[in-house]
C-alpha atoms as one frame of an Amber mdcrd trajectory, in Angstrom:
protein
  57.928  32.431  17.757  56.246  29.882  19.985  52.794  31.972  20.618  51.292
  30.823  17.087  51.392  27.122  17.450  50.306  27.197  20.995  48.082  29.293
  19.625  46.876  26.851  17.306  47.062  23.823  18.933  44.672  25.100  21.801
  42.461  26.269  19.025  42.149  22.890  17.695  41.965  21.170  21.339  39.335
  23.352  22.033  37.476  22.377  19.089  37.910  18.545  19.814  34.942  18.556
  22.434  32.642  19.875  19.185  34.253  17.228  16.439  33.658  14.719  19.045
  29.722  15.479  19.759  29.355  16.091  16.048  30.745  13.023  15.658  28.521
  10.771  17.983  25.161  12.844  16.675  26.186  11.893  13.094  26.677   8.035
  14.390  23.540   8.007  16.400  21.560   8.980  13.391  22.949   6.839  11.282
  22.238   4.024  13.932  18.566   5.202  13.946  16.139   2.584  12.886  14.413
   3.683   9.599  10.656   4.281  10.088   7.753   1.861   8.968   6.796   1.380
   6.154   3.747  -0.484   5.457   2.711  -3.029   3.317  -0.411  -5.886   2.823
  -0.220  -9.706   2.179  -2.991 -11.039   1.202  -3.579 -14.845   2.012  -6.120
 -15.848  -1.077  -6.594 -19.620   0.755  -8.279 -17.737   3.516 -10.719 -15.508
   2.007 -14.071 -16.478   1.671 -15.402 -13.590  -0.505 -17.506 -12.721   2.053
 -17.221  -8.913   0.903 -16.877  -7.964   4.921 -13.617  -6.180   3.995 -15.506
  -4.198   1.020 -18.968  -3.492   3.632 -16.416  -2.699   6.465 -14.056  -0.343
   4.369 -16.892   1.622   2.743 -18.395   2.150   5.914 -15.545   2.867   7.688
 -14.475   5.837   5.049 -18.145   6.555   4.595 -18.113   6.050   0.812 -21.303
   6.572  -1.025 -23.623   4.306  -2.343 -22.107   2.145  -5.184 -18.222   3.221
  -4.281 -15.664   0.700  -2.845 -12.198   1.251  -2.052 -11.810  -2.342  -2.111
 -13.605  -5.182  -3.821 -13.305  -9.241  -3.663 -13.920 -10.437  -7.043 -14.383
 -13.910  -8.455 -13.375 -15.444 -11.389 -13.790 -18.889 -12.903 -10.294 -20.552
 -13.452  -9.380 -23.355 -15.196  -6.971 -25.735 -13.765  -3.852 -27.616 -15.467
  -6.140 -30.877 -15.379  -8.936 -29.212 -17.405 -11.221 -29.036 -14.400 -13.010
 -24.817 -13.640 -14.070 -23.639 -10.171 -14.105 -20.440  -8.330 -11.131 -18.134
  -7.300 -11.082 -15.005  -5.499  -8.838 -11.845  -5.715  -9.251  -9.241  -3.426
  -8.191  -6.251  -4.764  -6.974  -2.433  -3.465  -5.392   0.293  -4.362  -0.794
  -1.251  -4.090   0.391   1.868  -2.725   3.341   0.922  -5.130   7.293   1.547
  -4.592   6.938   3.692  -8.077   3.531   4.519  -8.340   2.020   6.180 -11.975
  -0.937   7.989 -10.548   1.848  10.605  -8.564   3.388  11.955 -12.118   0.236
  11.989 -14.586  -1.767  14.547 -11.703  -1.484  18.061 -12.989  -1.584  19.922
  -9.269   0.189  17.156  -7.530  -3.205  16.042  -5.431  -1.653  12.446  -5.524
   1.311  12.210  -3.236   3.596   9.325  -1.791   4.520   9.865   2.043   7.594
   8.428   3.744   6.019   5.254   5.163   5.056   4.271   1.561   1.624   5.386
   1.581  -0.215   6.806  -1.245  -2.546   9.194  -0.434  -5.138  11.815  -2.707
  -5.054  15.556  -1.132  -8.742  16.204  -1.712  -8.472  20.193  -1.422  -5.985
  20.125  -4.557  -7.492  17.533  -6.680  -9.679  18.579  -9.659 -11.259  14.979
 -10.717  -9.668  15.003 -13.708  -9.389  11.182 -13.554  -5.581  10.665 -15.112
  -4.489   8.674 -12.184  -7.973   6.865 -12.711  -6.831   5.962 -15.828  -3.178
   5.411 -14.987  -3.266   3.317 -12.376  -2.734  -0.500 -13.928  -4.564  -2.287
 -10.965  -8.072  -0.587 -11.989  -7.932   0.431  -8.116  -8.958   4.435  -8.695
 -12.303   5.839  -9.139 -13.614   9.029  -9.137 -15.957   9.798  -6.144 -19.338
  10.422  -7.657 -20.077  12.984  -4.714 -16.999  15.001  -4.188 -15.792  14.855
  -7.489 -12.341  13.791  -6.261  -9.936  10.669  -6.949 -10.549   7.934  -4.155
  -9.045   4.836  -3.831  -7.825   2.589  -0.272  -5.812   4.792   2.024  -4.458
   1.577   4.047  -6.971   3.754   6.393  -4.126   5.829   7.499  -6.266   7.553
   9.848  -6.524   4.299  11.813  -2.940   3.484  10.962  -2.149   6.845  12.967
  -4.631   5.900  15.980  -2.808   2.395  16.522  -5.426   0.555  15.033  -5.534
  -1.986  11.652  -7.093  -1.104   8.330 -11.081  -1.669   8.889 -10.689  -4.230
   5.995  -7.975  -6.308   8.190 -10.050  -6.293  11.272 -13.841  -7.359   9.676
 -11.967  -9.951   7.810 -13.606 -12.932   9.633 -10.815 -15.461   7.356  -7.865
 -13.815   8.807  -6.789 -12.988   4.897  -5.105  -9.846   5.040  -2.478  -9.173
   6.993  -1.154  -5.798   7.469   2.377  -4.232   9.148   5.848  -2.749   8.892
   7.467  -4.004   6.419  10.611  -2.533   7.742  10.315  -4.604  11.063  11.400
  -8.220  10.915   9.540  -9.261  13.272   6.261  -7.814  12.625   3.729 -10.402
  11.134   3.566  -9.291   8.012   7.045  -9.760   7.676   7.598 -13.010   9.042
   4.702 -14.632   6.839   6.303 -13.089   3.890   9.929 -14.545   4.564   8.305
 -17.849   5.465   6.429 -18.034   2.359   9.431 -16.687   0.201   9.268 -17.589
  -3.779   5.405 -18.241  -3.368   4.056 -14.708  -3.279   2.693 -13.415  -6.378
   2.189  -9.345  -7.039  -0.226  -8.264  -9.325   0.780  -6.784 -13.361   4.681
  -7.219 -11.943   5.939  -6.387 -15.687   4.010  -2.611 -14.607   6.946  -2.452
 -12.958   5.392  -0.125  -9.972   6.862  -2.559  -7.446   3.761  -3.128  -5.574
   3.500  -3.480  -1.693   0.459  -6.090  -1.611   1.371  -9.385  -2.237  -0.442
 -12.611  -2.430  -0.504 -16.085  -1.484  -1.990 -18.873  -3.131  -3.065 -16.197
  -6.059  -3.513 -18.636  -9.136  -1.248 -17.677 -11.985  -3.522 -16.627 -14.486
  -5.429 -14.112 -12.429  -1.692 -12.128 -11.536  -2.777  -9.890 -14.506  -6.396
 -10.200 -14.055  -7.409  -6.734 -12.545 -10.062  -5.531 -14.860 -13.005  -6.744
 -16.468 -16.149  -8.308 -15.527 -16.328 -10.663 -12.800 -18.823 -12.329 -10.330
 -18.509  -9.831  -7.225 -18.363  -6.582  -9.336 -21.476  -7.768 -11.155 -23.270
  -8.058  -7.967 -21.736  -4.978  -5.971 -20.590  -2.328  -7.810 -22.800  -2.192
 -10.709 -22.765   1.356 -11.780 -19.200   2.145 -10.681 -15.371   1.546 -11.416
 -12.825   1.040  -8.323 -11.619  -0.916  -6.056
């Protein structure tokens, strides 16, 4: 009559060693750190519109002639005392939270990776252009020698070598910074908590939750990503992008 629950209780004492290990692997993951996930501010005061970012980038991902991943354009502003000048925005592709190039591409070319990257798969994309025409930041163009959708890649082949965006590092202003936004203590993360509520996204009623943010962006160019402007007038004549 006694056998069974000895039985059974050295069954489950047995088992205790296996609970307890599957126990401490389940913690330990859940204590894991979550991986990076990267992000651009963009300090407007500091750039120059040099166009080093938009020479450095296009060299860097050897874009052809005429093709820029990203662009600094000016625009004339207006200020609340009636007086115009100059303002810059330099513009790239958001690699937003909710991107609307990823569900418009028929053989899902456009994909969003787990460190917030969006990226193009060139061997699956056809050049049909919807996420050219759905992206709200005007920050797609079709490549007019492989046929494919381009657009910034954050350089993720740098990204992967240790190294910064070739736009960050020929940036002789010191405008763009670039990091993990999942670390605290990584740059970009400290300059956006110390400049909390005075960061500006661009098209934020889009709602795609961008992951480039702005200082010192003046309020009337937040929704100013297309049309005409200085820069694009002078160097990308023939071509949309940026």
């Amino acid at each position: 009559m006694n056998a069974h629950p000895n039985l059974s209780r050295r069954a489950f004492l047995s088992r205790m060693p296996v609970l307890t290990v599957g126990l401490a692997t389940t913690a330990a993951q859940a204590a894991d750190p979550p991986g990076p996930h990267w992000g651009m501010l963009v300090d407007t005061r500091r750039c120059i519109a040099c166009q080093a970012c938009t020479i450095g980038c296009a060299v860097e991902n050897a874009l052809p002639d005429g093709d820029f991943r990203t662009v600094v354009a000016t625009y004339a502003v207006r200020t609340p005392e009636g007086r115009t000048g100059l303002s810059v925005l330099p513009r790239l592709c958001n690699h937003c939270e909710a991107p609307p190039c990823i569900p418009v591409c028929p053989v899902g070319a456009t994909f969003k990776r787990a460190d917030g990257m969006v990226l193009v798969d060139g061997e699956r994309c056809v050049g049909c252009a919807y996420c050219v025409q759905a992206c709200p930041y005007d920050a797609r163009f079709i490549n007019h020698e492989t046929g494919k959708a381009d657009k910034c890649t954050f350089c993720s082949h740098r990204i992967e070598a240790g190294l910064l965006p070739a736009c960050v590092e020929t940036c002789v202003g010191g405008a763009r910074i670039f990091g993990d936004l999942n670390d605290p203590d990584s740059e970009v993360s400290r300059r956006l908590k110390a400049a909390e509520g005075k960061t500006r996204v661009l098209k934020p009623e889009a709602g795609t939750r961008p992951q480039v943010f702005y200082i010192g962006l003046e309020e009337q160019l937040a929704g100013r990503v297309d049309g005409t402007s200085a820069a694009e007038m002078v160097w990308r004549p023939n071509h949309q992008g940026g």
